[in-house]
GUDO-52571 format. One record per residue: residue number from 1; residue in three letters; x, y, z of N, C-alpha, C in turn. Coordinates in steps of 0.001 Angstrom, whole numbers. Each point is the difference from the previous one (the first is absolute). Layout:
// GUDO-52571
+-----+---------+---------+---------+---------+---------+---------+---------+---------+---------+---------+
! num ! residuo !    n_px !    n_py !    n_pz !   ca_px !   ca_py !   ca_pz !    c_px !    c_py !    c_pz !
+-----+---------+---------+---------+---------+---------+---------+---------+---------+---------+---------+
! NUM !     Ala !       X !       Y !       Z !       X !       Y !       Z !       X !       Y !       Z !
...
+-----+---------+---------+---------+---------+---------+---------+---------+---------+---------+---------+
END
This chain:
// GUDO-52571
+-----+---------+---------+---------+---------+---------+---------+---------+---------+---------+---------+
! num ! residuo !    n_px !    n_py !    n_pz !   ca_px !   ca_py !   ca_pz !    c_px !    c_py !    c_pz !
+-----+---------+---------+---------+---------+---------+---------+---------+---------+---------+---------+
!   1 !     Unk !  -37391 !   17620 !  -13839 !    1010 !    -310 !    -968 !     760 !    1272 !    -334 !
!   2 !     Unk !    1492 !     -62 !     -80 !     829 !    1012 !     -37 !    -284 !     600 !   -1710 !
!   3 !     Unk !     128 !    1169 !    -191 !      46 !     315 !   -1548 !    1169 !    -961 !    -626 !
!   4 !     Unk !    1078 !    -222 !     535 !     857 !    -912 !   -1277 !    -862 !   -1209 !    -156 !
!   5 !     Unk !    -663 !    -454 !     754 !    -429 !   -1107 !    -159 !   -1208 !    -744 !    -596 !
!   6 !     Unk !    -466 !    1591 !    -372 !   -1683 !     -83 !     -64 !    -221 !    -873 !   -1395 !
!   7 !     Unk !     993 !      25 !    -940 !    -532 !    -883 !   -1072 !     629 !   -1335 !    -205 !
!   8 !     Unk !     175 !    -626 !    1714 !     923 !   -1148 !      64 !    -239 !   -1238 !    -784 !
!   9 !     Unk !   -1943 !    -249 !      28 !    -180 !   -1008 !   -1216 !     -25 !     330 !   -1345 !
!  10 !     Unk !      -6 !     938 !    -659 !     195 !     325 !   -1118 !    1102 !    -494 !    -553 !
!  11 !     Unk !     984 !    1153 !    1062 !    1333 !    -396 !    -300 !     565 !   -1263 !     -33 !
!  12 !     Unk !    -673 !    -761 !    1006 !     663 !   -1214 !     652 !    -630 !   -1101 !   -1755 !
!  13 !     Unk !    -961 !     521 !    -169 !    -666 !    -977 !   -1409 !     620 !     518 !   -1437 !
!  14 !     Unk !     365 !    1567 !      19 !    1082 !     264 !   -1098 !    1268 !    -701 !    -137 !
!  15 !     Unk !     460 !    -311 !    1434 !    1737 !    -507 !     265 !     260 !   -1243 !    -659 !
!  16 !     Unk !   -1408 !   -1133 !     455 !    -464 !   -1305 !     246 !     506 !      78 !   -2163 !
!  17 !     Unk !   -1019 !    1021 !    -808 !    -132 !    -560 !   -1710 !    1522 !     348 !      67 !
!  18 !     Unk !     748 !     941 !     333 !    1536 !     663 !    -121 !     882 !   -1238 !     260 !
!  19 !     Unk !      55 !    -817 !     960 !    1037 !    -681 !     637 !     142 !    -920 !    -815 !
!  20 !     Unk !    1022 !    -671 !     172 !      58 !   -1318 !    -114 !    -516 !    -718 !     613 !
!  21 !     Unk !    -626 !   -1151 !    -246 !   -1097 !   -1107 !     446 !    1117 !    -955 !    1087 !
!  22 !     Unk !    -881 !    -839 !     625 !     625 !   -1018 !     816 !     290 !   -1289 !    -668 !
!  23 !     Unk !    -560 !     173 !   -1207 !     476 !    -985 !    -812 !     946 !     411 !   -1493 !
!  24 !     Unk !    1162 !    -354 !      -2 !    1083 !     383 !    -816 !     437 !    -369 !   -1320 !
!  25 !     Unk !    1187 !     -43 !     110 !    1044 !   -1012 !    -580 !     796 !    -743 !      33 !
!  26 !     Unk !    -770 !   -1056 !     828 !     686 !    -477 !     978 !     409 !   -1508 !    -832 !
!  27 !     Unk !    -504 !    -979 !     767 !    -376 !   -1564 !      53 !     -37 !    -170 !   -1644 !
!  28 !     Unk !    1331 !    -727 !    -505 !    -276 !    -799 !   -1372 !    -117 !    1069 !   -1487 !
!  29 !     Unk !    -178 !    -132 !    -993 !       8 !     572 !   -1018 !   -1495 !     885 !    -409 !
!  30 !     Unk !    -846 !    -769 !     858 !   -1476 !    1433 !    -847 !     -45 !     742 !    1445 !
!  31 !     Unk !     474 !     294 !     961 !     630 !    1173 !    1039 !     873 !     883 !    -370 !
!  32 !     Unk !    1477 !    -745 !    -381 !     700 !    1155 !    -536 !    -282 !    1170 !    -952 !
!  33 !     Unk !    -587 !    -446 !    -946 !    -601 !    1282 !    -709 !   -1182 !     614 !     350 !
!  34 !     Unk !    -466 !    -153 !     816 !   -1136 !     424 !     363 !    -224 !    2103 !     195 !
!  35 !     Unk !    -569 !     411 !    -314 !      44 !    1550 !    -241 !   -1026 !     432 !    1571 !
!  36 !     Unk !    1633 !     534 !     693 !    -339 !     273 !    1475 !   -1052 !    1351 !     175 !
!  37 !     Unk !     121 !     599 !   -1691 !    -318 !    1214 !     -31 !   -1417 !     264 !    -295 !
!  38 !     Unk !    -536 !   -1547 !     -38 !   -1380 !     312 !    -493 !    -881 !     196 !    1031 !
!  39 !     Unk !   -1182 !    1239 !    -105 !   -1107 !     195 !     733 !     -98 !   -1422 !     727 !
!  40 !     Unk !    -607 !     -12 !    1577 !    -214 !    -778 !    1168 !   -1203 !     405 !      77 !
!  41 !     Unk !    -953 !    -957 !     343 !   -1474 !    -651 !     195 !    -394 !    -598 !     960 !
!  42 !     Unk !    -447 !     870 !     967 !    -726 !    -854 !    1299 !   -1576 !     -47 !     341 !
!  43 !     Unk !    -581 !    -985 !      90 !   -1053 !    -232 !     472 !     434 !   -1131 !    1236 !
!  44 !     Unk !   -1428 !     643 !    1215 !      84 !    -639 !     873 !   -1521 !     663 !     879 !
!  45 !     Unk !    -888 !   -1252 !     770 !   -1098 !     119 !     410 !     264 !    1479 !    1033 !
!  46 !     Unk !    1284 !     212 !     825 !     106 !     958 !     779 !    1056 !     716 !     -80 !
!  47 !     Unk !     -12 !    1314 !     566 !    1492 !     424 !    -123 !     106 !    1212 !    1252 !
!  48 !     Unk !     723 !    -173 !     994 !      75 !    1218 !    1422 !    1528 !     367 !    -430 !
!  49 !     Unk !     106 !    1406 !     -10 !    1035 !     937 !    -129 !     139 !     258 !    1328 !
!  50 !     Unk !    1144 !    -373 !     540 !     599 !     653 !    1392 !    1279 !    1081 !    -586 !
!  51 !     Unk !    -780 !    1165 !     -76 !     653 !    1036 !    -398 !    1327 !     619 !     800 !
!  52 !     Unk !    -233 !      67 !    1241 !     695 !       6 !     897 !    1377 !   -1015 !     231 !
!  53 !     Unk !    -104 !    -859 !     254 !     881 !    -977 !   -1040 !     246 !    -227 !    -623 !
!  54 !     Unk !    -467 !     450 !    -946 !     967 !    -218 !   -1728 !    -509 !   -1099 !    -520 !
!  55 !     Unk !   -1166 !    -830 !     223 !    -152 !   -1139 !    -754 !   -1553 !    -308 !    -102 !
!  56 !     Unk !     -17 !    -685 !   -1461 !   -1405 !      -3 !    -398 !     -87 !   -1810 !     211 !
!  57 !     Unk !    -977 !    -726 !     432 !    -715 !   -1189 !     108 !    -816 !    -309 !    -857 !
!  58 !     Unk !      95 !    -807 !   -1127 !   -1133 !    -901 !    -764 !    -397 !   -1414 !     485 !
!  59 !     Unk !   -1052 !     -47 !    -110 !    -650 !   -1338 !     899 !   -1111 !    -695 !    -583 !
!  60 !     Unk !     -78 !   -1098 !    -369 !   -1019 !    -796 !    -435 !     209 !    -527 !   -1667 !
!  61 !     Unk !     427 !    -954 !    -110 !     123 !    -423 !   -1863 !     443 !    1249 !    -165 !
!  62 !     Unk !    1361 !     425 !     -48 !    1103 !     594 !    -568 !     567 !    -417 !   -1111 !
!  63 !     Unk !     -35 !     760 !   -1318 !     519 !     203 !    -865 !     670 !     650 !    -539 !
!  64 !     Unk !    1627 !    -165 !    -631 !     483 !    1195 !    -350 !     431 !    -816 !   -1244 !
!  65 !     Unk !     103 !    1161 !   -1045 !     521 !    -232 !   -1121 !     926 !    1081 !    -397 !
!  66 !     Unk !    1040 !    -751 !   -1313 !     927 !     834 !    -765 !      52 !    -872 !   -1055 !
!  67 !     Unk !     423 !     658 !   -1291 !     -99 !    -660 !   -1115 !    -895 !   -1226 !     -84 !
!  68 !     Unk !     829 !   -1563 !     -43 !    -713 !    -831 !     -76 !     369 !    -609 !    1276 !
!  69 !     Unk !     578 !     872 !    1023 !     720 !    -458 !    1027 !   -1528 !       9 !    1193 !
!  70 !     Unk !    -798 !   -1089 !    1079 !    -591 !    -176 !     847 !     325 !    -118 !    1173 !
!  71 !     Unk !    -262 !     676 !    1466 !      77 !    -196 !     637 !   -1202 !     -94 !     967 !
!  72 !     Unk !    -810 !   -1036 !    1083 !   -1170 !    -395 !     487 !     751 !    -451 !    1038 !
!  73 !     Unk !    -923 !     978 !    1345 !     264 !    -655 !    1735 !   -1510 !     786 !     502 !
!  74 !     Unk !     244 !    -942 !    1317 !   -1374 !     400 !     602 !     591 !    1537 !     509 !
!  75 !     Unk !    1230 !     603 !      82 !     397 !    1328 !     570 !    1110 !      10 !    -180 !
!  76 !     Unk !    -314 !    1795 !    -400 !    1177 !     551 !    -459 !     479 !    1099 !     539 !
!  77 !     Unk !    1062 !     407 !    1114 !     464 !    1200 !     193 !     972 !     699 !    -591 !
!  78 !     Unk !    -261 !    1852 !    -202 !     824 !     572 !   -1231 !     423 !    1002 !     961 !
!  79 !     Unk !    1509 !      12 !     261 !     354 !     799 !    1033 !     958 !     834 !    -736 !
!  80 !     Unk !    -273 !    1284 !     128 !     455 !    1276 !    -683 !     934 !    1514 !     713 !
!  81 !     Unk !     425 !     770 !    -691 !     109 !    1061 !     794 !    -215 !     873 !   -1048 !
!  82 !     Unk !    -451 !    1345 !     857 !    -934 !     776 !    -457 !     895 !    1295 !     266 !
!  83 !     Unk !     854 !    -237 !     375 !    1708 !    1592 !     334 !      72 !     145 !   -2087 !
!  84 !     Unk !    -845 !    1114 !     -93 !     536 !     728 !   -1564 !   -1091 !    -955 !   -1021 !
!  85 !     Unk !   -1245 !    -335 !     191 !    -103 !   -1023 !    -866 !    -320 !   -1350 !     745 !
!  86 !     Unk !    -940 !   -1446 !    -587 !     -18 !    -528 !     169 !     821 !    -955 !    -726 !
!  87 !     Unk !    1180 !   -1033 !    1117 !     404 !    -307 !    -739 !      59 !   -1660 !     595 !
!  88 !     Unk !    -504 !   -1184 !    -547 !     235 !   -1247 !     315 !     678 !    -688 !     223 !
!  89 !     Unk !     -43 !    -552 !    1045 !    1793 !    -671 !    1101 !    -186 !   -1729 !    -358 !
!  90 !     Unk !    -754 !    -105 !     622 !    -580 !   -1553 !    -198 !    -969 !    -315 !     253 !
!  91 !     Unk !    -628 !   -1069 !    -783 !    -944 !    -983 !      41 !    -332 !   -1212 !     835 !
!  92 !     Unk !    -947 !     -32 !     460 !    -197 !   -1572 !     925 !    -869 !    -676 !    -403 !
!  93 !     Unk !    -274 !   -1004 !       8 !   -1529 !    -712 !    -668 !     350 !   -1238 !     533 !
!  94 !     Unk !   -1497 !    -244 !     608 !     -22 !   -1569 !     890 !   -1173 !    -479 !       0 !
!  95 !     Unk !     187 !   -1236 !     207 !    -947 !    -976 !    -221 !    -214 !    -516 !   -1575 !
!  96 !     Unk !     117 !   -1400 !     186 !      26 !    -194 !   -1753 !     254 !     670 !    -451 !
!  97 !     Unk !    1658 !     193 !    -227 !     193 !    1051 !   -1572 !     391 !    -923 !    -876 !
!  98 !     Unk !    -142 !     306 !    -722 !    -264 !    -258 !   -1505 !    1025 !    1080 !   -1536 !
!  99 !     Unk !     854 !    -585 !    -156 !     711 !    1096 !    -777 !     100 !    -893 !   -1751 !
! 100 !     Unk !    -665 !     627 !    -749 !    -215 !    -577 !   -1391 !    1048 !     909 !   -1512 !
! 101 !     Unk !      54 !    -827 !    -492 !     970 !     720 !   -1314 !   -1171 !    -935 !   -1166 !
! 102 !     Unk !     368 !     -31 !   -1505 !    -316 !    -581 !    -558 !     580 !   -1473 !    -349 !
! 103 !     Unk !    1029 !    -195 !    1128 !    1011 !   -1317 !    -330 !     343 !    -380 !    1318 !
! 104 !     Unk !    -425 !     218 !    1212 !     502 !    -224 !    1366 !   -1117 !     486 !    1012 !
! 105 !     Unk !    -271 !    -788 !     899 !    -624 !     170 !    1138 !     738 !    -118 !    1339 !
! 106 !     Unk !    -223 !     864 !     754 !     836 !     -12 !    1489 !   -1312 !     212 !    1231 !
! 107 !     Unk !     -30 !   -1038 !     872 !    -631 !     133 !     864 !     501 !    -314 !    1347 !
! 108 !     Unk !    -647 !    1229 !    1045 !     715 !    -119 !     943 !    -956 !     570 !    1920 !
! 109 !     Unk !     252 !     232 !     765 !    -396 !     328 !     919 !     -56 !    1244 !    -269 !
! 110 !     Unk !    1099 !     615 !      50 !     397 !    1627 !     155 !    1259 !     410 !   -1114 !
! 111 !     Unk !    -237 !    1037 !    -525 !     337 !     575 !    -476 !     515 !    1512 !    -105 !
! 112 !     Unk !    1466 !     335 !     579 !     371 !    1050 !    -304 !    1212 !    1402 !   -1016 !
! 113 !     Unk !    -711 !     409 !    -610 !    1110 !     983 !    -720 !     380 !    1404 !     611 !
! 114 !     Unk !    1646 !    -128 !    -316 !     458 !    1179 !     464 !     326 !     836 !    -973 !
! 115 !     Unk !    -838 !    1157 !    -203 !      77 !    1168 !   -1448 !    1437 !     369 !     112 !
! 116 !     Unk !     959 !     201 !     709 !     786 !     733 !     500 !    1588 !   -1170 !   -1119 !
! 117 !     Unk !    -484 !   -1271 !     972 !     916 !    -698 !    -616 !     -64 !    -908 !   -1078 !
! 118 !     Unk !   -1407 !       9 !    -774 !    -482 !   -1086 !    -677 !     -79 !   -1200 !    -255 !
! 119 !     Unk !     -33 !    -281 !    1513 !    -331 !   -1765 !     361 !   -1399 !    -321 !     361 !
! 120 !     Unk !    -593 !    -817 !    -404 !   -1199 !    -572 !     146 !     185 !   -1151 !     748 !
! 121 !     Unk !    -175 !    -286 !    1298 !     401 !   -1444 !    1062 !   -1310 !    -344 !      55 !
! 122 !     Unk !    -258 !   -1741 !    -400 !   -1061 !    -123 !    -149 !     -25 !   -1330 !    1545 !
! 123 !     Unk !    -721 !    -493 !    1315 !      76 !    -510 !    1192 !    -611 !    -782 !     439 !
! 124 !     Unk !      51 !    -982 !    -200 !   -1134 !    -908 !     943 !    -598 !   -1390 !   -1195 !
! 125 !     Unk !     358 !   -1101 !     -80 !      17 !   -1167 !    -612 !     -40 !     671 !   -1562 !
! 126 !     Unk !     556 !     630 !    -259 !     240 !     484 !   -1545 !     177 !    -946 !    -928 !
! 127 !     Unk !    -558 !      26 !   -1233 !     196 !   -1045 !    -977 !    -322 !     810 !   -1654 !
! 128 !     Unk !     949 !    -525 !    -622 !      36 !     724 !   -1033 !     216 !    -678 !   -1381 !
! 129 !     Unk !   -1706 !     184 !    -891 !     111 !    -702 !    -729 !      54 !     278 !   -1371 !
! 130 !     Unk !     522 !   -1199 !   -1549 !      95 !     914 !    -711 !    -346 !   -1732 !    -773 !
! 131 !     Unk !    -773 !     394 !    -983 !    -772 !   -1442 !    -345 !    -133 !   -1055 !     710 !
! 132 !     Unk !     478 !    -840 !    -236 !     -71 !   -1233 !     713 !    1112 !    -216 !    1387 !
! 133 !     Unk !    1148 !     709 !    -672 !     819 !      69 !    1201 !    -355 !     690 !    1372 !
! 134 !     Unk !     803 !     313 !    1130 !    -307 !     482 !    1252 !    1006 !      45 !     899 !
! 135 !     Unk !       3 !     705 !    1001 !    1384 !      68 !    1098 !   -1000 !     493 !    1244 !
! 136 !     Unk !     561 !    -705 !     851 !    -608 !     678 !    1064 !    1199 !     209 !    1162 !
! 137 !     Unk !    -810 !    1022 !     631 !    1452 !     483 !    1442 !    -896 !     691 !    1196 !
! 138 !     Unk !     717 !     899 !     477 !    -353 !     644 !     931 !     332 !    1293 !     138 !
! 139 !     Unk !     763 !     929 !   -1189 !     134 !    1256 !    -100 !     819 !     136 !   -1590 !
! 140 !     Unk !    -808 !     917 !    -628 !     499 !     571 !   -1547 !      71 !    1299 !     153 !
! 141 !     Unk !    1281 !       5 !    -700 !     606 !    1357 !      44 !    -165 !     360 !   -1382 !
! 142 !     Unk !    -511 !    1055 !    -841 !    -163 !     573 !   -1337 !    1383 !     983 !    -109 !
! 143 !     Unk !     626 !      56 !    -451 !     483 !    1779 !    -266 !    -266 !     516 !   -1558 !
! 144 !     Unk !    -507 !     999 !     283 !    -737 !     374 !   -1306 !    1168 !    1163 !    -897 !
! 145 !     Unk !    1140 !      82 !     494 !     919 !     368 !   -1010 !     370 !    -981 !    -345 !
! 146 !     Unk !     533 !   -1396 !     217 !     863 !    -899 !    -614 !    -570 !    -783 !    -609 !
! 147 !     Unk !   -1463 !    -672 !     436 !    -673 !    -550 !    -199 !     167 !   -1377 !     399 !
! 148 !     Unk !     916 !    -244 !    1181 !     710 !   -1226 !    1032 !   -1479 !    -156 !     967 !
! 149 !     Unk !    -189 !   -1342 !    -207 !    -941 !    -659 !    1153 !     755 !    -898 !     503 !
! 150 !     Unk !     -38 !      82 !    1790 !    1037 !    -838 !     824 !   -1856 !    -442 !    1258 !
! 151 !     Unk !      46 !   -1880 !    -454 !    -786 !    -166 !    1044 !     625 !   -1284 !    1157 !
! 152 !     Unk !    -552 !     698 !    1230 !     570 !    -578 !    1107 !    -896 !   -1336 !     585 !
! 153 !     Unk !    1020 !   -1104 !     487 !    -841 !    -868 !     863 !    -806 !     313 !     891 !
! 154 !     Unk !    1244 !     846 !    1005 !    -802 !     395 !    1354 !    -757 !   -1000 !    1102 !
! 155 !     Unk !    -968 !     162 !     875 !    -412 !    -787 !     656 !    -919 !   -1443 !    -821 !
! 156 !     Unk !    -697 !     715 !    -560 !    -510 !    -956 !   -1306 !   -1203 !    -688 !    1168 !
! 157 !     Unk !    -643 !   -1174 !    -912 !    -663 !   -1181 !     462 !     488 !   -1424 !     413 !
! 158 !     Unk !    -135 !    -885 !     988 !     166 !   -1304 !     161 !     532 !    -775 !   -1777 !
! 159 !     Unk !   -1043 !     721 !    -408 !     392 !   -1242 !   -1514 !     951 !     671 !    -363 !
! 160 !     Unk !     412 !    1335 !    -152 !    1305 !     924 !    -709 !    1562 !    -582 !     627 !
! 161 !     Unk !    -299 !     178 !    1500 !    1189 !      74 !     634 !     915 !     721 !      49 !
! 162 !     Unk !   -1200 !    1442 !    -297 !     320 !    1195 !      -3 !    1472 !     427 !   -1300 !
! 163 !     Unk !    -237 !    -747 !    -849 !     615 !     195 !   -1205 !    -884 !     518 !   -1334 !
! 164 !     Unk !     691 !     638 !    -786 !    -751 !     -95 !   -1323 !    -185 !    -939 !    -370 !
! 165 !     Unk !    -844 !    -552 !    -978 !    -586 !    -763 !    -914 !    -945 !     378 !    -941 !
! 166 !     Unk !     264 !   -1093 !    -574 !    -577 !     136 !   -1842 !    -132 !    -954 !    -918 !
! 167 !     Unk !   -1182 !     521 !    -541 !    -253 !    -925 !   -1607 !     399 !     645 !   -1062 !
! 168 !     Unk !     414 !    -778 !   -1189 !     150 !     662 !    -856 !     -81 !    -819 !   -1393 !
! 169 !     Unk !    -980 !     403 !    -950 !    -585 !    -781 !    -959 !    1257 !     -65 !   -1116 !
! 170 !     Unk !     414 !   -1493 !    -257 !     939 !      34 !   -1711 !    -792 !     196 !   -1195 !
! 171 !     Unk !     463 !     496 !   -1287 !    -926 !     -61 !    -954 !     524 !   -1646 !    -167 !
! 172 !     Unk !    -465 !    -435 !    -707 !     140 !   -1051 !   -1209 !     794 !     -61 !    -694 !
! 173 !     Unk !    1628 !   -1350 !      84 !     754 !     213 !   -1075 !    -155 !   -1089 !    -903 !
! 174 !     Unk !   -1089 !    -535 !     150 !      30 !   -1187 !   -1097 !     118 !     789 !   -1673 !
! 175 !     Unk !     503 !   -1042 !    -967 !     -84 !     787 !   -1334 !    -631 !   -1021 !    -598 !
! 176 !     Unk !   -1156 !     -69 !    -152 !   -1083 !    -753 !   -1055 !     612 !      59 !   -1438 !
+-----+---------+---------+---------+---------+---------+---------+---------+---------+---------+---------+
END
């Protein structure tokens, strides 16, 4: 290991509490405010640093947290550069992800954020729920400056027809 590199997991686990998370301010009203700035929390059964490449691997019941913001996949890759500093490019996480707020759930195949541009694209039979209501597609786009969620049909399922779709619960307007 080269001397710049020698404290690549350190660094690479200092960058990880520093960054902004893969989960934002994105999707709906308890995203947008969400505080990008808060300390990041990972647990995960494994973790291989390919130093040499620039990127660290978490593997097995992956967990990351921010505020009250959750994120859960069976794997997570954190691909970085390490020119002056470690500094975090993007995120990957696959297999069952799982992205939680206190008012919205998003679940999806794959999941990726770009630190650079602050989009969170969430891939693969995505569905996104928020009480009783629901939408489902085939690709969600977050942007975590505007706080605009755009989700796509895409190829979809036989029952979709590769369109969005959705439920969505009325309250009650009867007046007793």
């Amino acid at each position: 290991m080269s001397p710049r590199r020698g404290f690549g997991l350190f660094g690479l686990l200092l960058g990880l509490a520093a960054a902004p998370a893969a989960i934002g301010q994105g999707a709906g009203s308890a995203l947008k405010g969400h505080d990008t700035d808060a300390p990041v929390d990972v647990a995960a059964d494994r973790i291989e640093v390919q130093d040499r490449a620039d990127r660290a691997i978490f593997s097995g019941d992956v967990e990351v947290r921010q505020g009250s913001l959750r994120l859960s996949a069976a794997r997570l890759t954190v691909a970085y550069s390490s020119a002056g500093g470690i500094e975090i490019e993007r995120l990957e996480a696959s297999g069952g992800v799982v992205l939680r707020s206190p008012s919205e759930t998003a679940r999806s195949r794959f999941a990726i954020y770009d630190l650079d541009r602050r989009l969170v694209t969430m891939i693969g039979d995505v569905t996104l729920t928020r009480g009783q209501s629901h939408v489902q597609g085939a690709r969600l786009v977050l942007d975590l400056d505007t706080g605009r969620a755009v989700l796509d049909g895409g190829a979809g399922t036989a029952e979709s027809g590769g369109r969005v779709t959705g439920r969505f619960s009325v309250p009650s307007r009867r007046d007793d």
